[in-house]
C-alpha positions in Angstrom: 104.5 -15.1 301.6 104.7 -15.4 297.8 108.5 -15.2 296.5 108.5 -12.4 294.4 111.7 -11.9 292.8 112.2 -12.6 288.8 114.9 -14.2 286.6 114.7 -12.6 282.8 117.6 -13.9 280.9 119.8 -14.1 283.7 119.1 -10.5 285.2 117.8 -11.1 288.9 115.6 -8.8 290.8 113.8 -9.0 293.9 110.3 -8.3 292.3 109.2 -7.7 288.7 108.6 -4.4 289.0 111.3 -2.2 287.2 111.5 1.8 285.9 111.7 1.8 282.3 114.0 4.0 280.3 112.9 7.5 280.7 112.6 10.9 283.0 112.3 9.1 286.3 115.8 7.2 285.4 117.3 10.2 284.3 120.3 10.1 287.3 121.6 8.3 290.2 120.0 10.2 292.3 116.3 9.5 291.0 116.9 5.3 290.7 118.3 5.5 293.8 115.4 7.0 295.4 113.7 4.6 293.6 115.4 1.3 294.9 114.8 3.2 298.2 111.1 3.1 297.5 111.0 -0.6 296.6 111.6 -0.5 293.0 113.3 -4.2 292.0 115.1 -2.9 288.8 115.8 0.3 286.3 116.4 1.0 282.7 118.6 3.8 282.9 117.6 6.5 280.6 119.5 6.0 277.2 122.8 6.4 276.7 124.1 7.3 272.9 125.8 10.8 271.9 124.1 13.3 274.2 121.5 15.6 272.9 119.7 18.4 273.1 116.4 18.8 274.5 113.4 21.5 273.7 111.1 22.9 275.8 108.3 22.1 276.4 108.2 18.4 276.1 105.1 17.0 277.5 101.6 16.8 277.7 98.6 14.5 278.6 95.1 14.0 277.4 92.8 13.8 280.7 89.2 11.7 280.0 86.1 12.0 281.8 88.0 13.2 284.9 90.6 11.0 285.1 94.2 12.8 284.9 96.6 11.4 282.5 94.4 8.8 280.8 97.3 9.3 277.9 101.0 10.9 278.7 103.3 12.7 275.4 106.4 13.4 274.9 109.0 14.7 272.5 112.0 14.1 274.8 114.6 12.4 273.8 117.8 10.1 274.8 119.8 11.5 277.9 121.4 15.2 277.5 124.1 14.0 279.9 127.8 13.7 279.4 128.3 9.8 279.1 130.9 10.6 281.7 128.3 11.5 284.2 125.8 8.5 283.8 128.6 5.9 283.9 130.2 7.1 287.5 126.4 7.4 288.9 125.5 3.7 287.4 128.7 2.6 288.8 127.8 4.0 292.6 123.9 2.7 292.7 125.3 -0.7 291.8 127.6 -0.5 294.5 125.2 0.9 296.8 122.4 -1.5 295.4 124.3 -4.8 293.9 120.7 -7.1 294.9 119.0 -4.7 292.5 118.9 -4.5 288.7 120.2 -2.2 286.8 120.0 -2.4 282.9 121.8 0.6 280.7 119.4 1.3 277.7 121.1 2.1 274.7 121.3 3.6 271.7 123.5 4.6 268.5 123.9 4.8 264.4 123.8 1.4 262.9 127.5 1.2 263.0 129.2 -2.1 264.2 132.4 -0.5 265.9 130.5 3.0 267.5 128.0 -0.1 269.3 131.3 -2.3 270.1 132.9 1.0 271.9 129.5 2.3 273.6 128.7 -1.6 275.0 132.3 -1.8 276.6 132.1 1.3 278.2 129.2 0.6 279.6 129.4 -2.7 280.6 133.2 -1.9 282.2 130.5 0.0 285.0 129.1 -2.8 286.5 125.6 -3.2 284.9 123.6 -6.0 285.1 122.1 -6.2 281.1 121.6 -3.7 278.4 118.3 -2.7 276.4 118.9 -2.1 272.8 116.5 1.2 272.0 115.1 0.4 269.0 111.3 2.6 269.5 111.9 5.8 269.8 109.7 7.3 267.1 110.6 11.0 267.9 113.6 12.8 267.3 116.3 10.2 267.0 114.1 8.3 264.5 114.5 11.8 262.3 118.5 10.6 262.9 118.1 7.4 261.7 118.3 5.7 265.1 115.2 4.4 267.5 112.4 3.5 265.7 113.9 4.4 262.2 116.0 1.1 262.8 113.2 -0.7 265.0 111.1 -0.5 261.6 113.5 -2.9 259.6 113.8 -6.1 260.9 117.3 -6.8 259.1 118.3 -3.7 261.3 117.2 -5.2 264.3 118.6 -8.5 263.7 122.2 -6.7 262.5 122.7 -4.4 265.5 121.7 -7.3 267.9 124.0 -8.9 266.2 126.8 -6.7 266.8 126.0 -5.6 270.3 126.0 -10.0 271.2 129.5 -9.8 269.4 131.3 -8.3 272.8 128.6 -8.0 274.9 129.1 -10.1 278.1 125.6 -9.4 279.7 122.2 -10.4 278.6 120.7 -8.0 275.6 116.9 -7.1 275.8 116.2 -5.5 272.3 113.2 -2.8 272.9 111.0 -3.2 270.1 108.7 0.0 268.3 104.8 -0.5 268.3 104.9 2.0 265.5 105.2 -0.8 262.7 102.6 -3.8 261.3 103.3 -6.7 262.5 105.7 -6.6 266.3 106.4 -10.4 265.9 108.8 -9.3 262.9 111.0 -7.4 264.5 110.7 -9.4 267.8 112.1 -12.8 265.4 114.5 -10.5 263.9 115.8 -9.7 267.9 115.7 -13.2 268.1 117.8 -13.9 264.9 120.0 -11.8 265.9 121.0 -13.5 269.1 118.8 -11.5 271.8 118.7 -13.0 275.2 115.0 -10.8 275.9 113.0 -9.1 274.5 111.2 -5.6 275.8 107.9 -4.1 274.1 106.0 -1.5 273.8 108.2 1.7 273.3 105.9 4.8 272.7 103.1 5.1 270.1 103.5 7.9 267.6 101.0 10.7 268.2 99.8 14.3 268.5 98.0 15.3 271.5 96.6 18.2 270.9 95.6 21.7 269.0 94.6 24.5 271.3 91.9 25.6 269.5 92.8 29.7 270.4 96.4 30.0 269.5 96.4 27.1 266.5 99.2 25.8 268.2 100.3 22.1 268.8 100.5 20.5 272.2 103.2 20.5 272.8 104.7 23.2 271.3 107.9 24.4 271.0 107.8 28.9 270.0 104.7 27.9 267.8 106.3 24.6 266.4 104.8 20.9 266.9 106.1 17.5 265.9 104.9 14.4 266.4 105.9 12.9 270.2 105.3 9.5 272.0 102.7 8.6 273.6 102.2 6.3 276.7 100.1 5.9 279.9 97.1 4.1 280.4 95.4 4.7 277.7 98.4 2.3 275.2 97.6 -0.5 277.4 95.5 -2.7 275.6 98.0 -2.4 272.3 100.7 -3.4 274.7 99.0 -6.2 275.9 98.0 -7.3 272.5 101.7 -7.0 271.1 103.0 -9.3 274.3 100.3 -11.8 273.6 101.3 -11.9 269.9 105.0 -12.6 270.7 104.4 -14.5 273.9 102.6 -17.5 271.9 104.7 -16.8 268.6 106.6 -20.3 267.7 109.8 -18.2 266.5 109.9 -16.2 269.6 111.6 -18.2 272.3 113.0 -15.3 274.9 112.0 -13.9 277.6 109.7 -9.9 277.4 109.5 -7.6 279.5 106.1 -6.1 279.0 106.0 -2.0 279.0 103.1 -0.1 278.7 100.3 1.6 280.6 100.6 -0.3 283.7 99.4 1.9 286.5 98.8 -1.3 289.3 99.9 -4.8 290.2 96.2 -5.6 288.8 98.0 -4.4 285.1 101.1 -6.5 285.7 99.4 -9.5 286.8 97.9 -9.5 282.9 100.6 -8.6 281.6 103.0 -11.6 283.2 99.8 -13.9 282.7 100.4 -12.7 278.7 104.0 -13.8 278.7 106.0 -11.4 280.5 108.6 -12.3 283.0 108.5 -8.5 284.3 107.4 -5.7 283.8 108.3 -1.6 283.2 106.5 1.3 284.3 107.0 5.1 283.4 104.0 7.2 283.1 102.2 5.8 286.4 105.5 6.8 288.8 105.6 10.1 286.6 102.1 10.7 287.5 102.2 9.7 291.2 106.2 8.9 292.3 108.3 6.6 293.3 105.8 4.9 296.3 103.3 3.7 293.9 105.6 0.8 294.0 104.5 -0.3 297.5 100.9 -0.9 296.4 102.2 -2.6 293.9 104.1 -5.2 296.1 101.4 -5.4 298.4 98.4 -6.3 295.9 100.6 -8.7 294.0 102.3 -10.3 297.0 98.5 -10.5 298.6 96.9 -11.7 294.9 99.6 -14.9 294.9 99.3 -15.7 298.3 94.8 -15.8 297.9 95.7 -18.4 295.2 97.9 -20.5 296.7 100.9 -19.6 294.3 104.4 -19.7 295.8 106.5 -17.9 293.4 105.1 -15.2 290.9 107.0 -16.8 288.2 104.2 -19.3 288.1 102.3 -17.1 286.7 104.3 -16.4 283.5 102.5 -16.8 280.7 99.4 -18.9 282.2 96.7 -17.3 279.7 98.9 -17.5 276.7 97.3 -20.4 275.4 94.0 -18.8 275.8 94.7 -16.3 273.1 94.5 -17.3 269.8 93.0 -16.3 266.2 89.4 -14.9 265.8 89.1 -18.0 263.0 89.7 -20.2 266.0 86.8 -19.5 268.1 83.2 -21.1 269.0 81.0 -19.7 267.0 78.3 -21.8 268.6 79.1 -20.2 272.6 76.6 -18.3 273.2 75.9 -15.9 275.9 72.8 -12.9 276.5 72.3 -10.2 279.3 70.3 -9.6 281.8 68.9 -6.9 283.6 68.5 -7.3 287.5 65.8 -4.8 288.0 66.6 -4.4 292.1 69.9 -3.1 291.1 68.6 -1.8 288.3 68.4 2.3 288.1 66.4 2.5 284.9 69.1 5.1 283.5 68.0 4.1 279.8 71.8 4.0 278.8 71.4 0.2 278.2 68.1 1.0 275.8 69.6 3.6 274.3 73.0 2.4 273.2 71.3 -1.3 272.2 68.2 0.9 270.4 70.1 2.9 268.3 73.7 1.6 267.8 73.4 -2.6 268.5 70.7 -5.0 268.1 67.1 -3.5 269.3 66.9 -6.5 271.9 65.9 -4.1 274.9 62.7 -3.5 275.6 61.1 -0.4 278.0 58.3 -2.2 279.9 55.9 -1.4 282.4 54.5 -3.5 285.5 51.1 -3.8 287.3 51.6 -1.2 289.6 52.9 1.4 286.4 56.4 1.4 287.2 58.9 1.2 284.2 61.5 -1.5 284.2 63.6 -2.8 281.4 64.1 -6.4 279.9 66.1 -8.0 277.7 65.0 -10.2 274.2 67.2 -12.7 275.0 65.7 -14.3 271.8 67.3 -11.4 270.2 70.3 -10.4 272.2 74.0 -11.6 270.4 75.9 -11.0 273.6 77.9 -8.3 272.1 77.9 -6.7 276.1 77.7 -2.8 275.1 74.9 -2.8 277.4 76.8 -4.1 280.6 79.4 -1.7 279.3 78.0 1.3 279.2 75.6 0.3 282.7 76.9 2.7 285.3 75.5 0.5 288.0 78.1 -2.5 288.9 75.6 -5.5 289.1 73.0 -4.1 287.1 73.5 -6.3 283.6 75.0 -9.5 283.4 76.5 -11.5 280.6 75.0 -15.3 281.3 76.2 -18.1 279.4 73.1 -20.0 277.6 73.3 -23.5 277.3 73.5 -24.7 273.7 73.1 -28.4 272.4 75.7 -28.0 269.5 79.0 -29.0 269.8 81.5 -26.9 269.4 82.4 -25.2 265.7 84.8 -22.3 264.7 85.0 -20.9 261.5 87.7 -22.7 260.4 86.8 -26.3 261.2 83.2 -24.7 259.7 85.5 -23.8 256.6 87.4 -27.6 256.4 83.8 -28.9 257.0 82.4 -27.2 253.7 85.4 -27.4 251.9 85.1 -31.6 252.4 81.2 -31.5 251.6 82.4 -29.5 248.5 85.0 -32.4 247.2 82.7 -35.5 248.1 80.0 -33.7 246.2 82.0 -33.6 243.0 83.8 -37.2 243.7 79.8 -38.5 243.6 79.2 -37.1 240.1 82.5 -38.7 239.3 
C-alpha cells in the first residue's frame, strides 16, 4: 500500500488531504470530527481581531442539475474570542499530535500587532501558520486580505515580519483576484516564506432574484461582492499552481486550494506542483466522510501504478506546461465518428455547422439510414464535437501522422527572423 503521508515545509501529515481555512474549521469540535473522519491536516479558520458576521452569507449557483457547481460567500475571519480558538487548538493537538494543524492568520500591516498575534498563537502548540492574504470581501474593505495580497511589497513585508519571530514554517495564502499570481507568490518568497498556498476565493456576485431586485445573497435588501469557490474555480486554480509550480523564482512548496471535490482533482493538482492539497466547498457540500473516498481512490490510483509514496507524484506534469509560443504547430490531430456508438443526436453537426469549422457532414447509406462523417481534410482538431457528444465513445480525437518535423511559433519566429538578416547580408 502506497505511503501517503506529506512533508510541506516541515509540517507532516499522514495524507495530503487537509480542511482549508473556513466554516468547517470554525472550532475544535468540527476539526476534531474531522481528524476523526480521516482528515490528515486543518487550516483553522482565521484568527485576527474578531468580527462581526451578517446574515445571510452564502449561496451557490447549481448547473444543469448538478448542486453547487459554484459556492459564495461574504463571511468573514472568525467571530470568536481569540481566547476560545487558542484553548480548542491547544486540546485537538493534544488529542491529535500525528495530525496537522496550521493557524491561518490575519491582521493590519503592522510589524508588532503580527509579532504579538504569531506568539500567541504559536505558544498553543501549532504545527505552521498561513498568512491570509485573499480574502477579497470584507476585510479587504479594512485594508487586510486581499487588499494586502494585491501588493506584492505588502506580501513580501508582512512575511517578512511574521519570519522575524516565527518559529514554525509560514505558508503565505495568496489572492486569485490580481494579474499575474507569480508576483505576489515571488514576493512570499522574498519575503522569506517557507510555502506557499493558492487559490483564496474569486471575487463575485452570484446572483439577482429577478422578483425582489435583490442580490444573492443579500443582507435586508443589501448585496456586496462575496467569494466564490467550489468546482466551478478549479481550472483557475489549477492554472495559477502550474504558473508558480514551474516559475524559476518560486522555489517553495504550494498547497493547492480550489474546487477539489475527489482524489481524481488532487491527483492534478499534486501532478501541477502541489505537495498537498485543501478542500472547503466539497466537505461543506457533502461532510466530513468525503475524505474516505478520497483515501481510498488515491491510495488505489498509486498502488495501479506501481508508485510507493504519493510524493512521487509532485509536480510530475510540470514540465509539460509551458507557453502557447512553445507548442507544435505542426501536431495534428481530427475526429472521428464511430457510427455503432454513434446516436446521430446532430449536436456534433450542429455545433461544428454553425459555430467551428463546417467539417461534418449529414450523410446517408444504401439502405437510407442517416449517419454522420467527419472532413478530416477539413477538421482542425479543435474537439467541440467530442465535447459536446453526449455519448462517451461516440467521437474520438486521433492523432494523424504528419511528415514535418516539429515547429512552434517561436522557433517558426527565430527561423524568419534569420531568413530576414541573411537576406539583407546577400545584398550587402
Amino acid at each position: 500500500m502506497a505511503d501517503l503521508s506529506i512533508n510541506l515545509a516541515g509540517i507532516k501529515s499522514p495524507n495530503p488531504f487537509w480542511l482549508a481555512s473556513a466554516p468547517p474549521t470554525n472550532s475544535g469540535y468540527q476539526v476534531q470530527r474531522a481528524f476523526e473522519a480521516g482528515w490528515g491536516g486543518a487550516v483553522w479558520k482565521t484568527l485576527g481581531d474578531p468580527i462581526l458576521n451578517v446574515s445571510s452569507r452564502f449561496a451557490a449557483i447549481s448547473f444543469n442539475g448538478q448542486r453547487v457547481a459554484g459556492f459564495n460567500n461574504i463571511e468573514l475571519i472568525t467571530d470568536r474570542p481569540l481566547d476560545v480558538n487558542l484553548k480548542e487548538i491547544y486540546e485537538t493537538k493534544k488529542r491529535f499530535p500525528n495530525h496537522a494543524i496550521i493557524a491561518s492568520l490575519m491582521m493590519e500591516p503592522k510589524q508588532e500587532k503580527w509579532h504579538e498575534l504569531v506568539k500567541r498563537v504559536e505558544d498553543v502548540g501549532v504545527d505552521g501558520l498561513e498568512l491570509n492574504f485573499g480574502c477579497p470581501h470584507g476585510m479587504a474593505e479594512r485594508g487586510m486580505g486581499s487588499a494586502s495580497g494585491q501588493v506584492p511589497a505588502l506580501v513580501e513585508r508582512q512575511t517578512y515580519w511574521v519570519k522575524e519571530v516565527a518559529k514554525t514554517p509560514v505558508i503565505v495564502k495568496l489572492t486569485p483576484n490580481i494579474t499575474d499570481i507569480t508576483a505576489t507568490a515571488e514576493a512570499a518568497c522574498n519575503g522569506g516564506a517557507d510555502a506557499i498556498s493558492m487559490i483564496n476565493t474569486i471575487n463575485s456576485l452570484m446572483g439577482v432574484d429577478l422578483d425582489t431586485w435583490n442580490t444573492i445573497p443579500h443582507v435586508a435588501g443589501k448585496g456586496a461582492h462575496g467569494g466564490y469557490c467550489g468546482p466551478a474555480v478549479k481550472p483557475i486554480a489549477l492554472n495559477m499552481v502550474a504558473e508558480c509550480a514551474r516559475h524559476a523564482n518560486i522555489n517553495v512548496p504550494i498547497s493547492g486550494i480550489g474546487g477539489i471535490s475527489n482524489w481524481q482533482d488532487a491527483v492534478e493538482f499534486m501532478l501541477m506542483g502541489a505537495t498537498g492539497v485543501q478542500i472547503c466547498t466539497a466537505a461543506m457540500h457533502h461532510g466530513f466522510r468525503i475524505v474516505e473516498d478520497m483515501i481510498e481512490g488515491l491510495s488505489h490510483y498509486l498502488d495501479g501504478k506501481g508508485i510507493k509514496s504519493v510524493s512521487e507524484i509532485i509536480g510530475k506534469s510540470v514540465p509539460k506546461y509551458s507557453d502557447w509560443g512553445n507548442l507544435d504547430l505542426n501536431y495534428n490531430i481530427v475526429a472521428k465518428i464511430n457510427t455503432d456508438v454513434c446516436i446521430n443526436c446532430n449536436k456534433c453537426h450542429i455545433a461544428c455547422e454553425d459555430t467551428s469549422h463546417q467539417c461534418i457532414d449529414r450523410l446517408t447509406d444504401e439502405n437510407g439510414n442517416g449517419y454522420l462523417k467527419v472532413r478530416e481534410e477539413d477538421c482542425v482538431g479543435c474537439n467541440l464535437c467530442s465535447i459536446v457528444c453526449p455519448v462517451d465513445g461516440a467521437i474520438d480525437m486521433v492523432e494523424v501522422p504528419n511528415e514535418l518535423p516539429p515547429m512552434s511559433w517561436n522557433e517558426r519566429q527565430t527561423a524568419l527572423s534569420l531568413a530576414a538578416e541573411c537576406k539583407i547580408d546577400s545584398h550587402k
